[in-house]
C-alpha positions in Angstrom: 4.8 20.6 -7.7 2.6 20.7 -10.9 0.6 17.6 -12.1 3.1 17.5 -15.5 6.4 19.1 -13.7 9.5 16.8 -13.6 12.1 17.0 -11.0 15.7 15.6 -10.7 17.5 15.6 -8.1 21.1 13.3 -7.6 22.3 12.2 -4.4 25.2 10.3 -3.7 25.1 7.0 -1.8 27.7 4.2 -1.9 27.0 3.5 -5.0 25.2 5.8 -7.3 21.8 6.2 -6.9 19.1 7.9 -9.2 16.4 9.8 -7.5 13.8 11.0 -10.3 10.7 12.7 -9.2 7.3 13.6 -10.9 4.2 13.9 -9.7 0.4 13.6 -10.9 -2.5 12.8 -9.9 -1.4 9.4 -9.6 2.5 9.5 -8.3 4.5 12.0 -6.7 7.7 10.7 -6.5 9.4 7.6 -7.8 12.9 6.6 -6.3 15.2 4.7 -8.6 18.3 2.9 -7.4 20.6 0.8 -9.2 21.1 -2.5 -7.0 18.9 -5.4 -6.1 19.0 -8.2 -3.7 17.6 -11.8 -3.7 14.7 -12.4 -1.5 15.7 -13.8 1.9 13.4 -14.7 5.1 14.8 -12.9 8.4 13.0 -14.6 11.7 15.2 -11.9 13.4 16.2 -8.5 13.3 19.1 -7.1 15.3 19.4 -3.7 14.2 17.7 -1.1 16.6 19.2 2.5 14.3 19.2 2.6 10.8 22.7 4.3 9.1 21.2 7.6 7.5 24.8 8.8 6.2 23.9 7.4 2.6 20.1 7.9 2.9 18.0 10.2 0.5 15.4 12.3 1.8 12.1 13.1 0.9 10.3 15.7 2.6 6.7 15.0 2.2 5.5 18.2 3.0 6.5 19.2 -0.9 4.6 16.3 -2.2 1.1 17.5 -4.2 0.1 14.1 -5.7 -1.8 11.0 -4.0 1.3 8.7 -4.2 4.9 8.4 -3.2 6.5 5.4 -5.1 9.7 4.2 -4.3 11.0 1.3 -7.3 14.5 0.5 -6.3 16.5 -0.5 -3.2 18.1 1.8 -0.5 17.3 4.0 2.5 14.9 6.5 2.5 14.0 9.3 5.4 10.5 10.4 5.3 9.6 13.1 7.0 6.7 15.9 7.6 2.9 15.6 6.7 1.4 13.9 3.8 -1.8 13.1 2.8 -1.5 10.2 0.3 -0.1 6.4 0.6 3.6 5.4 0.0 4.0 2.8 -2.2 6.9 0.4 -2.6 7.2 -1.6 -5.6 11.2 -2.6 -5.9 10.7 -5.9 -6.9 13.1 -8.1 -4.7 15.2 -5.6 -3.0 15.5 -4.3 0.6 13.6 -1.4 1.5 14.2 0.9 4.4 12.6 3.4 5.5 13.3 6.1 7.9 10.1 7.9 9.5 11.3 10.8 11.0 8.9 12.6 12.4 6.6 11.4 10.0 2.3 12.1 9.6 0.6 10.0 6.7 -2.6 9.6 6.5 -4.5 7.9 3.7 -7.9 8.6 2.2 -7.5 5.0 -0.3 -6.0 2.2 0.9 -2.9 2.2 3.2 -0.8 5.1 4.6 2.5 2.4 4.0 2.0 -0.1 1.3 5.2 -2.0 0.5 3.5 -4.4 -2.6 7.1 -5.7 -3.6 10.1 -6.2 -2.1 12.2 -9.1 -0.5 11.9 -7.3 3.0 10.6 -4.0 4.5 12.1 -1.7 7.1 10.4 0.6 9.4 12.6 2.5 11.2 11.4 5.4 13.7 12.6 8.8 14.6 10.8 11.4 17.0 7.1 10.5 16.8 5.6 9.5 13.5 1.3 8.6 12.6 -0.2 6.3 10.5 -3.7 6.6 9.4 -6.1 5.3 6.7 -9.8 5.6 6.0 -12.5 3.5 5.3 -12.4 3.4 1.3 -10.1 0.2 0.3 -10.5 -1.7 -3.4 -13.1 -5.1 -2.2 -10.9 -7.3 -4.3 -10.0 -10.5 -2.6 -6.0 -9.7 -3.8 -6.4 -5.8 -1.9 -4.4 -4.7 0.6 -6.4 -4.4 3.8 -4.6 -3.0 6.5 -2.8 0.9 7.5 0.8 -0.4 6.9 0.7 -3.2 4.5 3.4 -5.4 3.0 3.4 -8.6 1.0 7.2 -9.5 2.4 8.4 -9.7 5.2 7.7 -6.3 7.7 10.7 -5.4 10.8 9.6 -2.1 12.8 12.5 -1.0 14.9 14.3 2.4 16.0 14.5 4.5 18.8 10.8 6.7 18.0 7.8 5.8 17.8 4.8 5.3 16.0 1.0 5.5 16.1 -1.3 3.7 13.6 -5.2 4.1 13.7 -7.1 1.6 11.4 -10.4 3.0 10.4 -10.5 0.2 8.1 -9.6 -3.2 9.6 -6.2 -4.2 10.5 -3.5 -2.1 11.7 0.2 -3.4 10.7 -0.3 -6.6 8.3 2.6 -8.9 6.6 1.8 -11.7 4.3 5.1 -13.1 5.6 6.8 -12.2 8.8 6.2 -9.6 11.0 9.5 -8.9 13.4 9.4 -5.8 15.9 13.0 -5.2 17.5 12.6 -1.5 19.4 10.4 1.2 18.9 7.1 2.2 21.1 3.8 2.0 19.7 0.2 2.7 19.9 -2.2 0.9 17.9 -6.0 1.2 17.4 -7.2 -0.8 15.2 -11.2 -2.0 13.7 -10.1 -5.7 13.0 -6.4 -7.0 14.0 -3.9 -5.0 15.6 -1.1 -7.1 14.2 -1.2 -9.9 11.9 1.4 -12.1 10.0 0.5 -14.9 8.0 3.9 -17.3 8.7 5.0 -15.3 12.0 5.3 -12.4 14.5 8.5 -12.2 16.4 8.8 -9.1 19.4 12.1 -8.8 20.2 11.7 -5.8 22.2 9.9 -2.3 22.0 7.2 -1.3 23.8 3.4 -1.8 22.6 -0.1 -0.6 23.1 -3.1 -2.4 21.4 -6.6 -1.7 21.5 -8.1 -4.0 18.7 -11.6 -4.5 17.4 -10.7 -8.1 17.0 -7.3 -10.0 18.0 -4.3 -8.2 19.3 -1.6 -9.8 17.8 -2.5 -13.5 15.3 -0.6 -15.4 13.2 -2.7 -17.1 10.3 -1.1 -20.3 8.7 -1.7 -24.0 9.6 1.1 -24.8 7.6 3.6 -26.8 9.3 6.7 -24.1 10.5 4.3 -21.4 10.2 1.6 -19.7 12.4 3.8 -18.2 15.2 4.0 -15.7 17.4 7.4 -15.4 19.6 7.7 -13.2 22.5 10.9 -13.0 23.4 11.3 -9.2 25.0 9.3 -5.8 25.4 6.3 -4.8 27.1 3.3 -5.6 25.7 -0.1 -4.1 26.4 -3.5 -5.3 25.0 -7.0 -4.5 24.8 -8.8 -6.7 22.6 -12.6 -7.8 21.7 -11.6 -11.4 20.6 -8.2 -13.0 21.4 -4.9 -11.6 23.1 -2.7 -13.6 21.3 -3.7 -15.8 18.9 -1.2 -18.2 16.6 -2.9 -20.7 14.5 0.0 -23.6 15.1 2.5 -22.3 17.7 2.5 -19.2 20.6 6.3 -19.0 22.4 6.2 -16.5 25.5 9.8 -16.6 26.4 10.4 -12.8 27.9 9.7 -9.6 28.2 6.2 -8.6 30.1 2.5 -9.0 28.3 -0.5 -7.8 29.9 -3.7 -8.7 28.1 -6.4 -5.9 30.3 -9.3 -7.6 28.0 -10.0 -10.2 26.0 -12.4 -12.9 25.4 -9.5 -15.8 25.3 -5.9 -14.6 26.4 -3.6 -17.0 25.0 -4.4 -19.5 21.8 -2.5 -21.9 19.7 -2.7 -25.8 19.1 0.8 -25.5 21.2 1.5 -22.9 23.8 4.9 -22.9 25.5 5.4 -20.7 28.3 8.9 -20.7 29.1 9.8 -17.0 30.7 8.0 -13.5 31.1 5.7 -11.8 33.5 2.4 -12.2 32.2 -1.0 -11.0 32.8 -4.7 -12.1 31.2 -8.2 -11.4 32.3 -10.3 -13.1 29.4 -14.0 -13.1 29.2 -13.8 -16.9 28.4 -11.2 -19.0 28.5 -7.6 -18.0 30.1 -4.8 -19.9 28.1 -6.5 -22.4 25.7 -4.7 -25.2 23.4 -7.2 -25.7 20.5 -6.9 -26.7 16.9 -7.5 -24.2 14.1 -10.4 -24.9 12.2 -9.3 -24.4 8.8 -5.7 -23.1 6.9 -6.4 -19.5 6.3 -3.1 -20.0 4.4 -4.2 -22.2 1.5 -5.9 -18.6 -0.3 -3.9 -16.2 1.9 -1.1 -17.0 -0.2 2.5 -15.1 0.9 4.4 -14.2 -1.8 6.2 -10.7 -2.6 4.8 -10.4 -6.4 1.9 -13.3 -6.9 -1.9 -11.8 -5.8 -2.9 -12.5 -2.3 -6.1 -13.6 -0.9 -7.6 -12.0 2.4 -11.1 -14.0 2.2 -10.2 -17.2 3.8 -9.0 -14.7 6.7 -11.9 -12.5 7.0 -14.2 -15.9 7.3 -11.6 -16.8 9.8 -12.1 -13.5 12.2 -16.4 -14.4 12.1 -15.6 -17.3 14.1 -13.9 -18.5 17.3 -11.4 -21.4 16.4 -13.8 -23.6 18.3 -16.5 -22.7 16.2 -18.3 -20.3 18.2 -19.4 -16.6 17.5 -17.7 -14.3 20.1 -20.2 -11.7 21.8 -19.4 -8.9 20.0 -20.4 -10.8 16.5 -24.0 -12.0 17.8 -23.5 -13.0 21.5 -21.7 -15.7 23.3 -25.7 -17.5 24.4 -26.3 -19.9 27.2 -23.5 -22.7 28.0 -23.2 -25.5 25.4 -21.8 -28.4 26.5 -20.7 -29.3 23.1 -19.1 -25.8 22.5 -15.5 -27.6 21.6 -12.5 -27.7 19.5 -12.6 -31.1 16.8 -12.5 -33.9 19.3 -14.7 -32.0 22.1 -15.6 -33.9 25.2 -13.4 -36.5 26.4 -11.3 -37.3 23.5 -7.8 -36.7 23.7 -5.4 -34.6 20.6 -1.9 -35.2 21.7 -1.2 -32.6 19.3 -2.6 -29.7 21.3 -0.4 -29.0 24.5 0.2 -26.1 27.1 4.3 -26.4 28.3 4.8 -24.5 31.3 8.5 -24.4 32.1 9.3 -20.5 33.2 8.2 -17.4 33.6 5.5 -15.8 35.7 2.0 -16.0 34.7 -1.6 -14.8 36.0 -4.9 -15.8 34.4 -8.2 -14.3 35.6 -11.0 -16.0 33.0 -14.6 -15.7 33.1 -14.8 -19.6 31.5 -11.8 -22.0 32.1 -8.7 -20.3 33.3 -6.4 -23.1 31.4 -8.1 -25.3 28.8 -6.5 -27.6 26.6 -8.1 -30.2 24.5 -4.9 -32.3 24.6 -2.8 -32.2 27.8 -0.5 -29.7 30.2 2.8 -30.1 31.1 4.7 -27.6 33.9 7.9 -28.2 35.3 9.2 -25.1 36.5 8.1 -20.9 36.6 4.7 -19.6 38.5 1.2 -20.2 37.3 -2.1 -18.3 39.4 -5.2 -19.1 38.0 -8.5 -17.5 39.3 -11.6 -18.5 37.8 -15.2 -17.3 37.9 -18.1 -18.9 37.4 -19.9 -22.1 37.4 -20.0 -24.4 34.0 -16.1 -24.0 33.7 -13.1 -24.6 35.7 -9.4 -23.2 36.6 -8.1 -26.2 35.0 -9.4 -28.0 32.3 -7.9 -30.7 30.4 -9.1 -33.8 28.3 -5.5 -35.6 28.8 -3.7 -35.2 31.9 -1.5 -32.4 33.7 1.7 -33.3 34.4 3.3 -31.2 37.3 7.2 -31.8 38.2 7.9 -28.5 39.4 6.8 -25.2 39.3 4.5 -23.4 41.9 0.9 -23.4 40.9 -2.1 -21.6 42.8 -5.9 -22.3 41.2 -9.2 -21.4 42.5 -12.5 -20.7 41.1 -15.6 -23.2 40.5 -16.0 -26.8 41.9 -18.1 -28.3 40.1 -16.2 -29.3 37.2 -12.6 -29.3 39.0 -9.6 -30.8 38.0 -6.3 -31.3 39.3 -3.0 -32.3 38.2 -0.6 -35.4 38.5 2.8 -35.9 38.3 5.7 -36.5 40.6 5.2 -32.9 42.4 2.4 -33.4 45.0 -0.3 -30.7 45.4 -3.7 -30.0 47.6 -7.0 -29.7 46.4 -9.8 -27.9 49.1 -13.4 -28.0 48.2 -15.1 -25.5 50.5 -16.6 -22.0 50.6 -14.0 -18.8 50.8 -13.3 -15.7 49.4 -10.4 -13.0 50.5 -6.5 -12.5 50.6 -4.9 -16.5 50.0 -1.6 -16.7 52.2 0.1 -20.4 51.2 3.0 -21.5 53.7 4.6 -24.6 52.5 7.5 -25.2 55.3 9.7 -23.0 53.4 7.8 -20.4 51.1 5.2 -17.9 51.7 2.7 -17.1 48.8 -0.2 -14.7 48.7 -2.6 -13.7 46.4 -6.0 -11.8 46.9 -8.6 -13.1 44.3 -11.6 -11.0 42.9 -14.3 -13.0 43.6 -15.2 -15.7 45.8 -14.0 -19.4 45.4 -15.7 -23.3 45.7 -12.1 -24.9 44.9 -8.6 -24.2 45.8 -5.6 -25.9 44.0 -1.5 -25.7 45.5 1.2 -27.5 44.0 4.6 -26.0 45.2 8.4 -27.5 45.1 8.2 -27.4 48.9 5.4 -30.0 49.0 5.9 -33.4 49.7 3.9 -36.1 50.7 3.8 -36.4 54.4 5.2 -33.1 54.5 2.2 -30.5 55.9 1.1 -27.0 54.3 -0.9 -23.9 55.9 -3.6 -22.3 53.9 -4.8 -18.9 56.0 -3.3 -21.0 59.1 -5.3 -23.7 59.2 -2.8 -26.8 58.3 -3.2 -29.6 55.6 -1.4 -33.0 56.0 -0.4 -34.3 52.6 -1.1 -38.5 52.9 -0.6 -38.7 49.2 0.7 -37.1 45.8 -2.5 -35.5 45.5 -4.3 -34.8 48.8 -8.1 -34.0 49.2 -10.0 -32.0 51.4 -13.6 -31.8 51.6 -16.0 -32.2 48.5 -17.1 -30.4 45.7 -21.0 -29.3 45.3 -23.1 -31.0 42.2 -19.0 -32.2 40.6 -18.9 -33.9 37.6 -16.7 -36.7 37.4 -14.5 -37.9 40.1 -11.9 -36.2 42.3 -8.0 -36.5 42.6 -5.2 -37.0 40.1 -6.7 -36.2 36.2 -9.9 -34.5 38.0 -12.7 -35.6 36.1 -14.2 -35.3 32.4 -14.0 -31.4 31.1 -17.1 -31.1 29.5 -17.2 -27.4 27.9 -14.3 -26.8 25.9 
């Protein structure tokens, strides 16, 4: 197509529909419908195929300019390879779009760009790429990630999809981010996924390896900064945190394994109520914390106002407790003042791990769980193995409150804790390494830990006090809710129920 050549082409959809494409140096095609809809917010999206009966197609192969710009509502099946960025800009209508064996790849700004709209559909076909390059506008309001949209963003269908970020994140929603089906593989420089109200996984299977967090939801507004897994598979490499929700993280299904992070879980509140889940973390396993600032007050979500990225670009140069993660200028020697607002002993009722399902095994380099408020677990299975002295497998400036549940922990001594509750438990302080085998009278539980172990935690349903448990065969007499055996080397604080003071955070 010539840089001055018009094209028209009518289709017929439910109602009638206008495509009318040109193409210049600037815009290729521009897709004009004639129905709108008013802007609503979907937490969830059910749909896993898209209806292409009344779709119009555009084959991108045919497409000579840098931009495809679709204006009005509908469906829309994009397919072939295309070396340009497609551009939504239909006010506050409903965009879908079909990628159907689909390769963009963008030289300026994003591959997918969706600027206006009251919500934007990805759905996949066959096996579709995203890519963009290094050249994006600086301006605080500029788009800043390979699939881009300033509404809310749902990714489903039966493909599946690739996105390399060359320039920082990935997929990015100034609302809500909701992934039904689908499989993916992203790579991204900064974020692999970020939302600034929520993410929601309902299913679809995912690979991340990210330069920064794997998956982060941004606001400290009250009803926003979430992230909900409810289903899928979940696999992620990343240089900062796993999962990271400013306000809220729900893990209620599906399976997440985090293969590398420096912290695994984080959110002021972390419920835990289903799922098999895996972390290894560099520093600290699951950690409750309080965000820092509200990356929301300048990263404003609206579908047609100007946005503002800054506030979270100056949130990705820190940790949320302050501290520079290694790959930004080193992680340094232990600082025992390295805490969330309220550090030491003091107590924020507002942060709080709830542990009431699932499956869940933490392997930290710091403390395996670490919240600066309390910890609550009632049902589900919790392993924690720690490494390394400074830190502990549990560490908490309130209390942990066990009624249920089975809970295994081992790592360092010297700043142990344990819980309390109405479910009694055993701590050991002695020397071991090797395969764990835990008979409690009714249940066998076994676990083979990495490295060696000063402190060994059990807390299992079975356990009563005056009822006896086997650790490798040598048998423990419980004489009270919280039995110890031997004594930990250079501890801080006092043994038994609440452990003693955390120090590190």
């Amino acid at each position: 197509m010539s840089a001055n050549k018009l094209k028209k082409i009518m289709v017929l959809l439910s109602s009638s529909l206008l495509l009318a494409a040109c193409s210049n140096n600037s815009s290729a095609t521009s897709t004009k419908t004639s129905s709108s809809q008013t802007a609503t917010v979907q937490n969830v999206s059910t749909n896993s195929k898209v209806d292409e009966s009344n779709a119009t197609t555009i084959d991108l192969s045919k497409e000579t300019g840098k931009t495809v710009e679709i204006t009005k509502d509908g469906i829309y099946i994009l397919t072939g390879e295309y070396k340009g960025q497609i551009h939504i800009k239909a006010d506050k209508s409903e965009v879908t779009i079909i990628l159907k064996n689909a390769k963009i790849s963008s030289d300026s700004g994003p591959a997918i760009y969706s600027e206006s709209a009251s919500k934007t559909t990805i759905s996949l076909v066959g096996e579709n790429y995203l890519s963009d390059s290094s050249n994006y506008p600086t301006t605080d309001d500029a788009p800043n990630a390979t699939l881009y949209a300033k509404n809310d963003l749902v990714l489903t269908g039966e493909g599946s999809l690739s996105v390399k970020s060359n320039y920082k994140t990935a997929i990015r929603s100034k609302d809500i981010v909701t992934i039904d089906s689908g499989t993916y593989s992203i790579e991204s420089t900064t974020d692999a996924i970020k939302a600034t109200d929520q993410v929601i996984i309902n299913g679809g299977k995912i690979d991340i390896k990210s330069g920064s967090d794997g998956i982060q939801a941004t606001s400290t507004k009250d009803g926003k900064g979430i992230i909900t897994i409810k289903d899928g598979e979940i696999n992620i490499s990343a240089e900062k945190k796993g999962l990271k929700a400013s306000k809220t993280l729900n893990v209620e299904g599906g399976t997440t394994n985090i293969a590398k992070s420096y912290e695994g879980f984080e959110a002021e509140v972390i419920n835990i109520k289903g799922g098999k889940n895996t972390i290894i973390a560099s520093d600290d396993g699951i950690n409750a914390s309080s965000s820092t600032s509200d990356s929301d007050a300048k990263d404003t979500k609206s579908t047609n106002s100007k946005t503002n990225d800054k506030a979270d670009k100056d949130q990705d140069m820190q940790k949320s407790d302050g501290q520079t993660p290694p790959d930004e200028g080193g992680q340094g020697g232990p600082d025992m003042n390295d805490g969330m607002p309220g550090g030491g002993d003091e107590v924020d009722e507002n942060l709080i791990i709830n542990i009431t399902g699932g499956s869940t095994t933490v392997k930290a380099s710091g403390d395996g769980i670490d919240s600066n408020g309390n910890v609550n677990m009632s049902a589900g299975t919790l392993i924690v193995e720690q490494n390394g002295d400074g830190d502990a497998p549990l560490d908490f400036n309130g209390e942990f409150n066990q009624s249920g549940g089975t809970l295994l922990a081992m790592g360092s001594s010297s700043m142990a804790q344990t819980t309390k509750g109405s479910q009694a438990g055993l701590a050991v302080y002695e020397e071991s390494s090797g395969k764990i085998t835990v008979e409690d009278g009714k249940d066998t539980l076994t676990y083979t830990p990495s490295n060696s172990y000063s402190f060994l935690f059990v807390s299992t349903p079975n356990m009563k006090n005056g009822s006896s448990v086997k650790i490798n065969s040598k048998e423990y007499k419980l004489t009270d809710t919280i039995t110890t055996s031997g004594q930990a080397n250079n501890q801080m604080g006092g043994m038994g129920q609440g452990g003693g003071p955390g120090g590190r955070r």
